[in-house]
C-alpha positions as protocol buffer text, in pm:
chain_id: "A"
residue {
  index: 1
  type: UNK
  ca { x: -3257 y: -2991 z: 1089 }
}
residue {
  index: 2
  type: UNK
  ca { x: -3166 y: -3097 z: 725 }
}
residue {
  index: 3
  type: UNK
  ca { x: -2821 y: -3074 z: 563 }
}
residue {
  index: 4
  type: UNK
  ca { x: -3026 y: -2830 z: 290 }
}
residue {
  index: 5
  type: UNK
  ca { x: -3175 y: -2624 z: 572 }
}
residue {
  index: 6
  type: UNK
  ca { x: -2836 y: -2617 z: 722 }
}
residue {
  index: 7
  type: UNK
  ca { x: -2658 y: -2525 z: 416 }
}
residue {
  index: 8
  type: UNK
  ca { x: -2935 y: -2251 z: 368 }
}
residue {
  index: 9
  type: UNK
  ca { x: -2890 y: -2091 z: 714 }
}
residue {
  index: 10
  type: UNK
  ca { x: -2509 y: -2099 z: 707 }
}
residue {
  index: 11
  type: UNK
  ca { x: -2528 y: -1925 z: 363 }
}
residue {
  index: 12
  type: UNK
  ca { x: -2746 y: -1664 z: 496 }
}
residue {
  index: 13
  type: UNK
  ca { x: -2507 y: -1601 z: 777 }
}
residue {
  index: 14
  type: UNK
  ca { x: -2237 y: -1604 z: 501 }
}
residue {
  index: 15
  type: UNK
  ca { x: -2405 y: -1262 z: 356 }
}
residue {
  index: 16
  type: UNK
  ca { x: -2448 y: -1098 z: 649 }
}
residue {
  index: 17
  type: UNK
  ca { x: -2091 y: -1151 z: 800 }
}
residue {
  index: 18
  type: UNK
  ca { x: -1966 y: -1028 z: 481 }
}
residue {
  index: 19
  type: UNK
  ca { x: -2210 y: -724 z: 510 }
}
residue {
  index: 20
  type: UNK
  ca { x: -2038 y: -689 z: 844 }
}
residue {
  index: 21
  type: UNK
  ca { x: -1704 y: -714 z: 746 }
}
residue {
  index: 22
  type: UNK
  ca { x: -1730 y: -505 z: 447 }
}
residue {
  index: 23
  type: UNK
  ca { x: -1932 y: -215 z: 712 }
}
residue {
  index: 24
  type: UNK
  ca { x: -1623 y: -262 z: 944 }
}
residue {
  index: 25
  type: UNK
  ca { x: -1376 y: -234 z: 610 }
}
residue {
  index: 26
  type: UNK
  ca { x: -1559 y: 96 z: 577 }
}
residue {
  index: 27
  type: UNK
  ca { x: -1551 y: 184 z: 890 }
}
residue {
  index: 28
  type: UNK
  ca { x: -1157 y: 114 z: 891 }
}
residue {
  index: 29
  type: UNK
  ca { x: -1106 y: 359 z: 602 }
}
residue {
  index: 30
  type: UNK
  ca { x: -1300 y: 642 z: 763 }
}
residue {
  index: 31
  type: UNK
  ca { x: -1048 y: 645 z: 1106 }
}
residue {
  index: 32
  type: UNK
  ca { x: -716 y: 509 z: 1103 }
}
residue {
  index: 33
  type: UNK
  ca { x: -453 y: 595 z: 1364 }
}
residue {
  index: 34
  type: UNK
  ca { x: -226 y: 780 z: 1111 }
}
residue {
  index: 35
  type: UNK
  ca { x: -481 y: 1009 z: 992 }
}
residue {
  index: 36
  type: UNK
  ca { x: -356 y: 891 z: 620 }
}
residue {
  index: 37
  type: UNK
  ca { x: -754 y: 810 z: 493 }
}
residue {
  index: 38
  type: UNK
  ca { x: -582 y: 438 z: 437 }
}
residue {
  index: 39
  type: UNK
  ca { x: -837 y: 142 z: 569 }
}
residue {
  index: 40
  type: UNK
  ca { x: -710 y: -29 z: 928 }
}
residue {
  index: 41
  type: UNK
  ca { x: -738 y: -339 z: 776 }
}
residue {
  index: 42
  type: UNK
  ca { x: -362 y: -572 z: 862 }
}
residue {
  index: 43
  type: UNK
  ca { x: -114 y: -529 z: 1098 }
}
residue {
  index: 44
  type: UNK
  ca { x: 93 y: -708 z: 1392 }
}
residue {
  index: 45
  type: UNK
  ca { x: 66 y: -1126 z: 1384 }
}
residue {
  index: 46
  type: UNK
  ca { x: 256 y: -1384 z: 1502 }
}
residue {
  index: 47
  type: UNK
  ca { x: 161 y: -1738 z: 1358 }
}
residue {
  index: 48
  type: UNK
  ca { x: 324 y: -2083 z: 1244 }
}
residue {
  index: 49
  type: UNK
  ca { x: 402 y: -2181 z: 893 }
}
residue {
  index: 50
  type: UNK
  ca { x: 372 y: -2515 z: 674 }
}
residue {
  index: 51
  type: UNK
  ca { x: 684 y: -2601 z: 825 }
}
residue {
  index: 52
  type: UNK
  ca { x: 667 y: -2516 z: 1169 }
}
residue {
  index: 53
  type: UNK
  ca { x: 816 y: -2218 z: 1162 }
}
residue {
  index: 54
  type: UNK
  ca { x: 713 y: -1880 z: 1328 }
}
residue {
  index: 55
  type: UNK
  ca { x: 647 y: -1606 z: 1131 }
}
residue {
  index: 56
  type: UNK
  ca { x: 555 y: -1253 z: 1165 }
}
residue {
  index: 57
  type: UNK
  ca { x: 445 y: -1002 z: 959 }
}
residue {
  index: 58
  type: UNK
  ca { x: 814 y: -900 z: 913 }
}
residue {
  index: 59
  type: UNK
  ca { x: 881 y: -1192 z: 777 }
}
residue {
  index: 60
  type: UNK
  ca { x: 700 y: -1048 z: 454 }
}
residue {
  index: 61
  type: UNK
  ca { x: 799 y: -719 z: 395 }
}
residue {
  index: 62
  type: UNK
  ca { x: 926 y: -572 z: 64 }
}
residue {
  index: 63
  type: UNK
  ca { x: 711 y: -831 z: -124 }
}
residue {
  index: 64
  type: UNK
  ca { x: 321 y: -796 z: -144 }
}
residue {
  index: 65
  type: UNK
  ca { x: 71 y: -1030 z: -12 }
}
residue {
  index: 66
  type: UNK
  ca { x: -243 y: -1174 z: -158 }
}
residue {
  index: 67
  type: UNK
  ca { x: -428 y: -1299 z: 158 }
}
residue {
  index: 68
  type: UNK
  ca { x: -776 y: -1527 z: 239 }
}
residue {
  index: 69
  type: UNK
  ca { x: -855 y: -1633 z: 559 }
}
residue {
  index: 70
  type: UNK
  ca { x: -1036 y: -1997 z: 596 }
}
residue {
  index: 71
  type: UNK
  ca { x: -990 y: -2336 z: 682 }
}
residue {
  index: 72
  type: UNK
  ca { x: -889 y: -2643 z: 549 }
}
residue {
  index: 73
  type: UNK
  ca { x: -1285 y: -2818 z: 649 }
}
residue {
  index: 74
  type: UNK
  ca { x: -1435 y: -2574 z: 389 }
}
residue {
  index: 75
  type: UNK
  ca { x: -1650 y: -2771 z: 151 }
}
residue {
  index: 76
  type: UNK
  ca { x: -1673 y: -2508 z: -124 }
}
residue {
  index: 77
  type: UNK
  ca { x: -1602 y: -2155 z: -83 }
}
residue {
  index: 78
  type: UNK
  ca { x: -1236 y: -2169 z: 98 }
}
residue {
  index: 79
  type: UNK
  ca { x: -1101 y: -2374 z: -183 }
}
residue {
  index: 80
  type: UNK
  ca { x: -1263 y: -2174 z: -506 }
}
residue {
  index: 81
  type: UNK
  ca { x: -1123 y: -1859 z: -344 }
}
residue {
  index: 82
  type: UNK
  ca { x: -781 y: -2031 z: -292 }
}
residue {
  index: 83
  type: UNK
  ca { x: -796 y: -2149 z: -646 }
}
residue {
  index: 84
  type: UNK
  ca { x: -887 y: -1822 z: -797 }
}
residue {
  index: 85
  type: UNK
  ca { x: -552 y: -1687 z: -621 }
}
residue {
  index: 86
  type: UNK
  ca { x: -325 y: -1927 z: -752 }
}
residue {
  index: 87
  type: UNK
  ca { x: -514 y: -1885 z: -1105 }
}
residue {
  index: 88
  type: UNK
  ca { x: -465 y: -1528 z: -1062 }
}
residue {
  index: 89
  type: UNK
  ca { x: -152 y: -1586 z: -982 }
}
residue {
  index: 90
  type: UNK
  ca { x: -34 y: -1790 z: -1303 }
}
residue {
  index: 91
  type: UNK
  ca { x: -198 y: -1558 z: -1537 }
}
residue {
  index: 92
  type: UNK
  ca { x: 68 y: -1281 z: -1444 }
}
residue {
  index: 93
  type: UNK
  ca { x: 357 y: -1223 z: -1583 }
}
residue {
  index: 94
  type: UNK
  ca { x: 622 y: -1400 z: -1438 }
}
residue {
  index: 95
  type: UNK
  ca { x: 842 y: -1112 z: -1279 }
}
residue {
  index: 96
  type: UNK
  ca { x: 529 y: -965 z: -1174 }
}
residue {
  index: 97
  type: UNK
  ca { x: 381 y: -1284 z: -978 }
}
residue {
  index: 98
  type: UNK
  ca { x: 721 y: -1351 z: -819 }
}
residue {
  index: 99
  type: UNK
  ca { x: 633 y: -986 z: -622 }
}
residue {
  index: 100
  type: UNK
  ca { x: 315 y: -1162 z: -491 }
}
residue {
  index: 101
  type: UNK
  ca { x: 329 y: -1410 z: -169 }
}
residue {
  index: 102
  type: UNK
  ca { x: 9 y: -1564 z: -145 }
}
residue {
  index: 103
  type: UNK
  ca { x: -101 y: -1652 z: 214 }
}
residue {
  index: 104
  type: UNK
  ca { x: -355 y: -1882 z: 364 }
}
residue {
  index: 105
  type: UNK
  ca { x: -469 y: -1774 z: 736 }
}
residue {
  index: 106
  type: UNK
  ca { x: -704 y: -2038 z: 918 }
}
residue {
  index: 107
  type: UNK
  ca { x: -983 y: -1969 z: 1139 }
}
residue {
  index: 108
  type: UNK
  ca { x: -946 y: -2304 z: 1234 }
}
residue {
  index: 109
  type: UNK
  ca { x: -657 y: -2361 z: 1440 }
}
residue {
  index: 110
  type: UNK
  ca { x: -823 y: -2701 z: 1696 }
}
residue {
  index: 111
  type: UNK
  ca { x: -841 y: -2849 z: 1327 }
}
residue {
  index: 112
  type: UNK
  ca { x: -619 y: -2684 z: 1148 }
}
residue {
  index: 113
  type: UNK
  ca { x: -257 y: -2815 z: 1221 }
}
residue {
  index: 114
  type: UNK
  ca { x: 68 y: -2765 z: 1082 }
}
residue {
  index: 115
  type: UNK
  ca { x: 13 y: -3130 z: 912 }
}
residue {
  index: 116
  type: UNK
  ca { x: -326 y: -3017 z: 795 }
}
residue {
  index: 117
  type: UNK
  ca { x: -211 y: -2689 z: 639 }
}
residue {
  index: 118
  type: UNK
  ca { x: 103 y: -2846 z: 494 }
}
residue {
  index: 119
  type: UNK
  ca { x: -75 y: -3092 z: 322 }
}
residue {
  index: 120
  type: UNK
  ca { x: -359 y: -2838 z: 212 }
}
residue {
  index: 121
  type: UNK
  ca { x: -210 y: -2556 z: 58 }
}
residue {
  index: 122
  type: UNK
  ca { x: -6 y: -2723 z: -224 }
}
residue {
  index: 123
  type: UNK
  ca { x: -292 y: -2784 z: -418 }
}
residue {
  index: 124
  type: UNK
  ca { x: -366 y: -2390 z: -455 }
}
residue {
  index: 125
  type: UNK
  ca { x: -28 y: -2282 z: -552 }
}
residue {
  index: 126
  type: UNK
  ca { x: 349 y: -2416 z: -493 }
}
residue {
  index: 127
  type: UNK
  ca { x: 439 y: -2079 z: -344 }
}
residue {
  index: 128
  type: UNK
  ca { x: 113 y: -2003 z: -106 }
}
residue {
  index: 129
  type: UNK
  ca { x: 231 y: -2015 z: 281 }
}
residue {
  index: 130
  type: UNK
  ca { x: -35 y: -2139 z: 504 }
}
residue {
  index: 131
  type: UNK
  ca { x: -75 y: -1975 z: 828 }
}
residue {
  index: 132
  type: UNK
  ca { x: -179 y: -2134 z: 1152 }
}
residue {
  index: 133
  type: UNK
  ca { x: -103 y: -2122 z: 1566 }
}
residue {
  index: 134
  type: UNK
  ca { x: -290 y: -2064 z: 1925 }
}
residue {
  index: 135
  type: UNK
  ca { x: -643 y: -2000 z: 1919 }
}
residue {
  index: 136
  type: UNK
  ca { x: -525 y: -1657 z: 2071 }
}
residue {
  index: 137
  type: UNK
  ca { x: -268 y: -1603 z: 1776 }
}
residue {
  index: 138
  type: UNK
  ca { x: -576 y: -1686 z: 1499 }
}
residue {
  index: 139
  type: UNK
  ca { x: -798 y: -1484 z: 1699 }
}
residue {
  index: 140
  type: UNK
  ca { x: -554 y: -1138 z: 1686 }
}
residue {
  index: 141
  type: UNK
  ca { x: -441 y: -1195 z: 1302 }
}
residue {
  index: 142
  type: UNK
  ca { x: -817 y: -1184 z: 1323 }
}
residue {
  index: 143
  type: UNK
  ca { x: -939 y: -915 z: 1436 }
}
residue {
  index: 144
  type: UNK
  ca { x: -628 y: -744 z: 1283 }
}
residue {
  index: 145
  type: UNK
  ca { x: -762 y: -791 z: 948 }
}
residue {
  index: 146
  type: UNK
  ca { x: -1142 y: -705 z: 1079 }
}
residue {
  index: 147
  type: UNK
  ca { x: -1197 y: -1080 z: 936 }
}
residue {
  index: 148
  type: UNK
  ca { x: -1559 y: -1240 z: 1075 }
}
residue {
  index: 149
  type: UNK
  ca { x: -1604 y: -1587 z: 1168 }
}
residue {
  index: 150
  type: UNK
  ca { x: -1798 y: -1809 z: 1428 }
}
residue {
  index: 151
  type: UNK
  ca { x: -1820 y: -2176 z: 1442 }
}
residue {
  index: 152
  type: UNK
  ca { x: -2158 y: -2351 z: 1343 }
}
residue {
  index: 153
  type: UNK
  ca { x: -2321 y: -2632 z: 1464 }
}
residue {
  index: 154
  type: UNK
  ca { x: -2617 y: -2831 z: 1270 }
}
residue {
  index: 155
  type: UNK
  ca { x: -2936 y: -2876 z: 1542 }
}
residue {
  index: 156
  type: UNK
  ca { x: -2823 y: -3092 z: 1791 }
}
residue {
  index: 157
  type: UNK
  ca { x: -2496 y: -3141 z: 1743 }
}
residue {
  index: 158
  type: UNK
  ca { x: -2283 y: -3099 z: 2087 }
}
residue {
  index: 159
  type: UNK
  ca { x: -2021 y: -2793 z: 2115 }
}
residue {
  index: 160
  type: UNK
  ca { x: -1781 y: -3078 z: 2130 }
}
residue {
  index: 161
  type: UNK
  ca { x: -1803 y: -3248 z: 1870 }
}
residue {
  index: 162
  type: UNK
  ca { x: -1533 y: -3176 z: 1566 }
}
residue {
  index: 163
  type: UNK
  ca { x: -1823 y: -3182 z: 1344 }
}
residue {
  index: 164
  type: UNK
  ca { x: -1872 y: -2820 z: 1263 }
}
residue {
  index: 165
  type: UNK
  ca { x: -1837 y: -2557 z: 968 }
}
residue {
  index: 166
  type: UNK
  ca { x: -1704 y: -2198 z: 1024 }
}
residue {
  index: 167
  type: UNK
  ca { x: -1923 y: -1940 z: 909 }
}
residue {
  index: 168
  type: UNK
  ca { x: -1668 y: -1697 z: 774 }
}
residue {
  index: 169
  type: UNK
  ca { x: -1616 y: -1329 z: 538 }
}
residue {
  index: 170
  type: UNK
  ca { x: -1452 y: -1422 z: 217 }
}
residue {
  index: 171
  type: UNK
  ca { x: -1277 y: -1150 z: 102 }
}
residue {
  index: 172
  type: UNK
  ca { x: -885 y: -1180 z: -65 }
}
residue {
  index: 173
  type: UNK
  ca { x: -674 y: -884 z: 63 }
}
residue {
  index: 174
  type: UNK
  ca { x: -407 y: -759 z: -83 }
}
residue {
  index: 175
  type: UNK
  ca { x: -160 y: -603 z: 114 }
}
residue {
  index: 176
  type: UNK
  ca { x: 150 y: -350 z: -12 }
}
residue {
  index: 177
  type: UNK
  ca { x: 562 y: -389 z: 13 }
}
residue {
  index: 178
  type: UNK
  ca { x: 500 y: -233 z: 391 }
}
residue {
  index: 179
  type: UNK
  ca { x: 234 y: -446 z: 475 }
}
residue {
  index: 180
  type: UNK
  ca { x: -61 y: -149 z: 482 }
}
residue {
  index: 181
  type: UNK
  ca { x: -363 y: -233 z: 329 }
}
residue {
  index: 182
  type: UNK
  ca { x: -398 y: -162 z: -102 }
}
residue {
  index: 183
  type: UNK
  ca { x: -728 y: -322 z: -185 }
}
residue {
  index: 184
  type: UNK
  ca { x: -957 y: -662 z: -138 }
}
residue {
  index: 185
  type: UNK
  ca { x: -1131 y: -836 z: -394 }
}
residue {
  index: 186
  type: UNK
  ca { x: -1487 y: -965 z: -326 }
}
residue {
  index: 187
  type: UNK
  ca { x: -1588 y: -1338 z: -343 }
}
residue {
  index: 188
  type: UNK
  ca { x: -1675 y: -1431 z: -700 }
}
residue {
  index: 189
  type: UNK
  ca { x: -1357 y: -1213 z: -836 }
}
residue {
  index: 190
  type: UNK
  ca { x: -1277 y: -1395 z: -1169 }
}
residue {
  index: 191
  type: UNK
  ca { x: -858 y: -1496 z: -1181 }
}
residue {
  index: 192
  type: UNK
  ca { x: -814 y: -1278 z: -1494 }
}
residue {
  index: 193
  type: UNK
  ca { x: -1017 y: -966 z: -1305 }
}
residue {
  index: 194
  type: UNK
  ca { x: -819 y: -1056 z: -969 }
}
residue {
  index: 195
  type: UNK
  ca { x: -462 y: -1056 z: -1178 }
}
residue {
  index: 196
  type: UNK
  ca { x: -571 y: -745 z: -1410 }
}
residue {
  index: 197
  type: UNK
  ca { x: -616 y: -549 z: -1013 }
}
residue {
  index: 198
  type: UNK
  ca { x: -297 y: -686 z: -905 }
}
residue {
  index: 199
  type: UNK
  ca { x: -128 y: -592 z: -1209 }
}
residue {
  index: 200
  type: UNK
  ca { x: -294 y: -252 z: -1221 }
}
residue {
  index: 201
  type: UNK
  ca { x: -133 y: -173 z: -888 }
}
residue {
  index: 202
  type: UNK
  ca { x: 243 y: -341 z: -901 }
}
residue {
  index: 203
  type: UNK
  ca { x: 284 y: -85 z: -1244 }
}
residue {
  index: 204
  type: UNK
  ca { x: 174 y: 209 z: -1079 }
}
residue {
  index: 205
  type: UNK
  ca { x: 383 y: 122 z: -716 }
}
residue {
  index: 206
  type: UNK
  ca { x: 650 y: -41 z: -825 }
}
């Protein structure tokens, strides 16, 4: 198989997990265990930092959270999303930006160590906090976040090898001062649309 054919499939399956994920987003927002009408989108993690240290979703309460889930591999879309954060992030107002932690969870944790996020998420923003651990901790912040992903192989490539892309949703959540689910913005989101939302909702919330 060609790198072009590759590229094609893996964009194809790019669509349709976002199809997916946006059906399950849906889905979320139709029946929630507090009744409330709110999408079950977030919730319970317990990962590993730039630094090595654990955190929890705790750990970011009172502020709110501008999250995208990738890995540091990603040839194109991982770090244009992750770019369009930070851009987003710089074209607020100051006071209002400084409410905003913006968080990079991998999908990638056999690649993606705490070197490998520490020396990948400083080029996005000097306050994003990268977010890796177990292949069971990835796995749960996961599913938590109804987040689609699977590991793709070019034709005839072993299931060993390292040389693999992860077929992924790209969507940027962001998350209130409690942690429950505001909004996401779709891939494509321009910085100035993506900080006009984010703006939009830290007026009317507080």
């Amino acid at each position: 198989m060609s790198k072009k054919t590759l590229v094609i499939i893996l964009a194809i399956a790019l669509v349709l997990g976002i199809g997916l994920t946006y059906r399950l987003m849906m889905m979320g927002s139709e029946t929630t265990s507090s009744g409330s009408g709110a999408a079950a989108i977030g919730g319970p993690f317990e990962l590993v930092d730039q630094n090595g240290q654990t955190r929890t979703e705790q750990d970011f309460r009172g502020k709110y959270m501008l999250i995208y889930f990738g890995y540091t591999y990603c040839p194109d879309v991982c770090p244009t999303e992750l770019q369009v954060m930070g851009n987003a992030l710089d074209a607020l107002d100051p006071e209002i930006a400084n409410e905003v932690t913006p968080v990079f969870i991998s999908v990638d944790p056999e690649r993606d160590t705490v070197d490998a996020i520490a020396a990948y998420v400083p080029h996005f923003h000097e306050r994003m906090v990268g977010l890796t651990g177990t292949l069971e901790q990835t796995t749960t912040a996961a599913k938590t976040f109804r987040v689609y992903y699977a590991k793709a192989y070019a034709d005839g490539e072993s299931k060993d090898s390292d040389a693999y892309l992860m077929d992924h949703s790209s969507f940027v959540y962001l998350m209130g001062r409690d942690g429950s689910f505001i909004r996401h913005f779709n891939y494509g989101t321009a910085p100035e649309d993506m900080a006009k939302g984010i703006a939009e909702v830290i007026k009317k919330n507080g």
